[in-house]
C-alpha positions as CSV (number, residue, x, y, z in Angstrom):
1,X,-1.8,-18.0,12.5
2,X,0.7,-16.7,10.0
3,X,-0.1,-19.9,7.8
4,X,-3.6,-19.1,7.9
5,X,-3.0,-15.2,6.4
6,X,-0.7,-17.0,3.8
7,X,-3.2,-19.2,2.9
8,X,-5.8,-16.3,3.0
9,X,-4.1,-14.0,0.9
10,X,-2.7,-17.3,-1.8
11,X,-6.5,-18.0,-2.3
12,X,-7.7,-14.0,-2.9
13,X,-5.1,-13.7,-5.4
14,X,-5.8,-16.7,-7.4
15,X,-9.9,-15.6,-7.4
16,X,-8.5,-12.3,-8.8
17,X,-6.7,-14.1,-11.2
18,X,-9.2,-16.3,-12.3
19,X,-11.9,-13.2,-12.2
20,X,-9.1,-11.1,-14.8
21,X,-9.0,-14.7,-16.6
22,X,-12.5,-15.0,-17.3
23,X,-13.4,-11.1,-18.2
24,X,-10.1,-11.2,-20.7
25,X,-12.2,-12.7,-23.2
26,X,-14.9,-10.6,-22.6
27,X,-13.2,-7.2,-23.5
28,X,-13.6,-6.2,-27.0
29,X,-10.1,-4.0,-25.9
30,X,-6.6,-5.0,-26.2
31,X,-5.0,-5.9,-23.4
32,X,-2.6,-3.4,-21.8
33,X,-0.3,-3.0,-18.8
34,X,0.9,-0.1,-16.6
35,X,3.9,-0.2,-14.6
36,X,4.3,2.6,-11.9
37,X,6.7,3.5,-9.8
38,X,5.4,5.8,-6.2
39,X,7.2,7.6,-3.5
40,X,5.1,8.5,-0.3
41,X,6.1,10.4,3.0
42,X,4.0,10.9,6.0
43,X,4.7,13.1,9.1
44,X,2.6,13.8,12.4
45,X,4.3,16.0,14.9
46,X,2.7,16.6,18.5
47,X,5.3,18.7,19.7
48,X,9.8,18.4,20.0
49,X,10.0,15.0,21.9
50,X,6.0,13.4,20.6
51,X,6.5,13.0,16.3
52,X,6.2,10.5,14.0
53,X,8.1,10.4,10.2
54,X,8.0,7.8,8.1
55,X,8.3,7.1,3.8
56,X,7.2,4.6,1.4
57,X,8.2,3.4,-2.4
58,X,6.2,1.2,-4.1
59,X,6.4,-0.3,-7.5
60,X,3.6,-1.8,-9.2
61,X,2.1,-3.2,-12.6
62,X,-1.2,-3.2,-13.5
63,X,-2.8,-5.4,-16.3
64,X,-6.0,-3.9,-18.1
65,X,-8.7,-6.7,-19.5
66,X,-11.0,-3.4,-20.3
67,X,-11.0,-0.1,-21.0
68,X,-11.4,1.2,-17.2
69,X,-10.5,-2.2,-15.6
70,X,-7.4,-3.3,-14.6
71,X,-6.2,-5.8,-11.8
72,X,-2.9,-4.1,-10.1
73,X,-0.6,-6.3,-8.0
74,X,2.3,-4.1,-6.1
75,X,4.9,-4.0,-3.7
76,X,6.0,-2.0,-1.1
77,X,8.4,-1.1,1.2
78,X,8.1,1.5,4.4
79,X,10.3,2.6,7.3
80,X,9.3,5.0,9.9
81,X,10.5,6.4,13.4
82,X,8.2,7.0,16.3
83,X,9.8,9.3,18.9
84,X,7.5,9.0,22.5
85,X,8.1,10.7,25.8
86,X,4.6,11.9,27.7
87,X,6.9,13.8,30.5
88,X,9.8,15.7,30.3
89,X,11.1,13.4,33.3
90,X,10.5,10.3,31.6
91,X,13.1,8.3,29.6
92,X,12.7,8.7,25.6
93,X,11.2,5.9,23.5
94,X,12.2,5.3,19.9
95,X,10.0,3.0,17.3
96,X,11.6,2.0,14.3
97,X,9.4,0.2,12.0
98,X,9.8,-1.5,8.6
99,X,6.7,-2.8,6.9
100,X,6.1,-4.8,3.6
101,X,3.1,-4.9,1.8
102,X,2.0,-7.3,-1.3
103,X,-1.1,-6.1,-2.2
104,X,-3.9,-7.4,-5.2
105,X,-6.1,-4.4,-6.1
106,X,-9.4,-4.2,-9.0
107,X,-9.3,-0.5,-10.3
108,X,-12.1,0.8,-11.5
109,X,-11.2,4.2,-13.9
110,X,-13.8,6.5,-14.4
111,X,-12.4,7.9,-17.5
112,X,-11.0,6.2,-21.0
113,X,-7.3,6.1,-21.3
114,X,-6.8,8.9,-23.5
115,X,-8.4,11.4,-21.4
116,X,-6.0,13.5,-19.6
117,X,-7.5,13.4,-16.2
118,X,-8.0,9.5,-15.4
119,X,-9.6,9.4,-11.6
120,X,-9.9,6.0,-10.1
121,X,-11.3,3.8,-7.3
122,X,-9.7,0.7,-5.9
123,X,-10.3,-1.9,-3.3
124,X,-8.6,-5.6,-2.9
125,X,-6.5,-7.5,-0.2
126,X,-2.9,-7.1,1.1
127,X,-0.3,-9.0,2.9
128,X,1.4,-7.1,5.3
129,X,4.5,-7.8,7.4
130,X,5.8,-5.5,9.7
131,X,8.9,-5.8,12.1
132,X,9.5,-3.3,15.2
133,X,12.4,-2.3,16.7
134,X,12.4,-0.6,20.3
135,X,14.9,1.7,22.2
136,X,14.3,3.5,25.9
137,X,16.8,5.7,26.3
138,X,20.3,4.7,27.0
139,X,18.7,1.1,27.5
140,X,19.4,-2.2,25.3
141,X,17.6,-2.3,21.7
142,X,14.5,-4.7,21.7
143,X,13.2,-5.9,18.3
144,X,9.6,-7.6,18.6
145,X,8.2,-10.6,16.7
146,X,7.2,-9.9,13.4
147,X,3.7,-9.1,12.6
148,X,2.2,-10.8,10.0
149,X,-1.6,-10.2,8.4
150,X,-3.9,-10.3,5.4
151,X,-6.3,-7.1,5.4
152,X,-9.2,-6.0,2.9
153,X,-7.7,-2.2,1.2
154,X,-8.9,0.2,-0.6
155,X,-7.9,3.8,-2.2
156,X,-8.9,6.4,-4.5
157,X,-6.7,8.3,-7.2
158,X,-6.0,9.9,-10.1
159,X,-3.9,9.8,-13.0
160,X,-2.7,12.6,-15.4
161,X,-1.9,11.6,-18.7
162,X,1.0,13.9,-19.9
163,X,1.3,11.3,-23.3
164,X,-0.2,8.3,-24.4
165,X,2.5,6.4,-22.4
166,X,3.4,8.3,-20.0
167,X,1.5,10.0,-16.5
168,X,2.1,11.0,-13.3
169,X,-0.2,8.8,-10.7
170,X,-1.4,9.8,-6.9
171,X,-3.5,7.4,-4.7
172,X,-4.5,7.6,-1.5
173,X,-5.1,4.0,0.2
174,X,-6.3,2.9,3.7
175,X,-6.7,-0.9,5.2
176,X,-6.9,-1.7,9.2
177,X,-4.1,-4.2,9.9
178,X,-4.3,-6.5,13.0
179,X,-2.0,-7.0,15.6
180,X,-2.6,-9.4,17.7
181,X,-4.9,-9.7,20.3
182,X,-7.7,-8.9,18.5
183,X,-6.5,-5.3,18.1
184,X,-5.8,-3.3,14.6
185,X,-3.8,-0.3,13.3
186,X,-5.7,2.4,11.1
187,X,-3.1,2.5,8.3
188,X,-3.1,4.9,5.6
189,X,-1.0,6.3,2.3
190,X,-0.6,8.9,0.4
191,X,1.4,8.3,-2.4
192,X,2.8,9.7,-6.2
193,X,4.8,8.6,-8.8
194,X,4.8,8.2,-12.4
195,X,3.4,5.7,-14.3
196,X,4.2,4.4,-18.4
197,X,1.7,2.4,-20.6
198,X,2.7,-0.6,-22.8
């Protein structure tokens, strides 16, 4: 199974690559590239002993073959902490959780790139890899398999040009991520950061 995401996500990169390839030459634009660097943190809390917290950084470069196209490839890494206990007799559970995520993303930017407010739309494929770690109580630490999966993702943002190389950036992304079984996650991000052109 984990071959066959590999082999899933290897073959939408390269058509990404070869759809960027063939539009290059297309673009009467020069070709330009944005690197970015993004910070997210998400919190849900139910009540003292039902929360969640977790945080997020991702870096990512994005090459433009057009005005307001651009193929984005980016990394991230996330950690978060579950805390669970439905009665106050039961024992405590604890979910630690560290996630990476490769992702391949067209933007589409509804504005040209000396415009101060740039918003944007974005949808492409990621590779996600997620480990959990588990702890009831006083009891022994269990760590489960790692979860492995290629997903479809997609986001909206927007982009604030302060200069003509340098913004601040914040996106919003979702994707469903499955996990076994024939189950899935609703995942989500909210994310900012800054962002300089070359």
């Amino acid at each position: 199974m984990k071959f066959a995401n590999l082999k899933i996500m290897k073959t939408s990169v390269q058509i990404l690559a070869v759809v960027a390839l063939i539009l290059i030459p297309l673009s009467s634009h020069a070709l330009f590239t944005e690197v970015g660097l993004n910070y997210g943190r998400k919190k849900q809390s139910y009540d003292a002993n039902n929360n969640y917290d977790s945080e997020s950084t991702t870096a990512s470069v994005s090459f433009y073959f057009a005005e307001k196209l651009a193929l984005e490839f980016s990394y991230t890494e996330a950690a978060g902490i579950q805390n669970i206990r439905v009665l106050a007799t039961d024992e405590p559970r604890t979910i630690y959780q560290k996630t990476r995520i490769t992702g391949a993303d067209l933007i589409v930017v509804f504005a040209d790139k000396k415009a101060l407010l740039q918003p944007f739309v974005k949808g492409g494929v990621a590779q996600i890899s997620r480990v959990q770690t588990i702890k009831d109580g006083n009891l022994s630490v269990q760590t489960l398999e790692p979860d492995v999966a290629v997903a479809p993702s997609y986001g909206v943002g927007l982009k604030i040009a302060l200069t003509e190389t340098f913004g601040i950036k914040a996106s919003y992304s979702v994707w469903q991520t499955p996990i076994g079984g024939g189950a899935k996650t609703n995942d989500d991000a909210l994310q900012a950061g800054v962002t300089w052109m070359f």
